[in-house]
C-alpha positions, 0 to 999 in steps of 0.5 A: 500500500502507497500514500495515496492508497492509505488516503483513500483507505482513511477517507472509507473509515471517515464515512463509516464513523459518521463523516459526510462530503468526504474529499480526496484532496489532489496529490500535489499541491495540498498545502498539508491537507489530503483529506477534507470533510465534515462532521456536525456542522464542522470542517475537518482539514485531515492529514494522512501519514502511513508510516513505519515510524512514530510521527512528528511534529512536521506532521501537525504543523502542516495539517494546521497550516493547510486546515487554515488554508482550506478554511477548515474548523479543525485539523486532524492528522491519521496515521497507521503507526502513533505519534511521537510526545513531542508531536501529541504536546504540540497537537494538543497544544494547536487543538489539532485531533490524532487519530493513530493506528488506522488499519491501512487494510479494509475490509477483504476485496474477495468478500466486498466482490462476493457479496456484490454478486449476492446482492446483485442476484437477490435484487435481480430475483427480487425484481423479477419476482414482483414485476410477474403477474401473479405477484400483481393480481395480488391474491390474499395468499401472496401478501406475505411473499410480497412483504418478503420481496420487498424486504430483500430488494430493501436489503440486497439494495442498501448493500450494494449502495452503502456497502461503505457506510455504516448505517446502511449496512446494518439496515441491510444485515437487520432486514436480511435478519428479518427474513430469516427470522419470518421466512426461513426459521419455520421451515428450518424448525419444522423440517430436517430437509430445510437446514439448509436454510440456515445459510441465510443468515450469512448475509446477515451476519457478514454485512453487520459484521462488516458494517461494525468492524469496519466502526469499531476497529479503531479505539481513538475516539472521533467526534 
């Protein structure tokens, strides 16, 4: 992973953490900020480091420098590695946020691909199935199935659009949940020839699982 891959990986975890008009500032020419964002009204001018190395004072300097720049609220600085007492003292002292060991690795590329086609196909099926006629007679015996339909176009949609956000993938794993729970969990209850319905709830599991992750791994607190 280079720079730049580590600025896009930090402007992911921004979102995830509740940060909206989230930019990737141009590679030269920055003035110290990489990132911009916002928060609660607030503007965020944020410098990246991937380092092997505990970072320095120069590190905050130019993040405070380039916030002023940009006419930003606050500046910030987000590192893999920590920061050195010199430059905590001084960040501390400039009101500049440190916010270390962020995991350069995301979330993996063969499960974010996997549940795409998953999500792609149920929505597909989803579609198809509500678009048929005799979904749209709408038979007394059919509102259930309706009601299922929706939820899983709800579920496979919110996945594939907030796959990067936190609040949608919960929304998505809840819903997918929920179908198991309304749909799945009688059949499998009621006969051995249906445990494999189980297998349902690795959707759920993997989206919330994703979507918590991907908030919590890192312990310092962000505004």
């Amino acid at each position: 992973m280079d720079g730049l891959q580590f600025e896009h990986r930090c402007a992911e975890l921004l979102r995830y953490r509740g940060f909206h008009k989230v930019a990737v500032t141009k590679g030269s020419g920055d003035q110290g900020v990489d990132i911009l964002a916002q928060k609660n009204g607030i503007k965020y001018g944020i410098q990246c480091k991937y380092y092997s190395y505990p970072v320095g004072n120069k590190a905050i300097q130019e993040a405070y420098a380039g916030a002023d720049f940009y006419d930003c609220d606050v500046a910030m600085v987000m590192t893999n590695s920590t920061f050195t007492r010199q430059a905590r003292e001084l960040a501390d002292k400039l009101g500049v946020e440190l916010w270390e060991h962020c995991s350069p690795n995301g979330s993996s590329s063969v499960i974010s691909r996997l549940m795409r086609i998953f999500n792609l196909f149920f929505l597909t099926i989803g579609l198809c199935m509500c678009a048929s006629a005799r979904l749209l007679n709408f038979p007394e015996e059919t509102i259930r199935t309706y009601m299922n339909l929706l939820m899983l176009i709800l579920a496979s949609l919110s996945a594939l659009l907030g796959w990067n956000h936190f609040l949608p993938c919960i929304l998505s794993g809840m819903l997918y949940f929920g179908i198991f729970l309304w749909t799945i969990l009688p059949l499998v209850l009621t006969s051995d020839s249906n445990w494999y319905g189980i297998l349902m709830l690795l959707p759920a599991f993997i989206t919330i699982g994703h979507a918590l992750y991907a908030r919590f791994r890192n312990q310092e607190p962000i505004p």
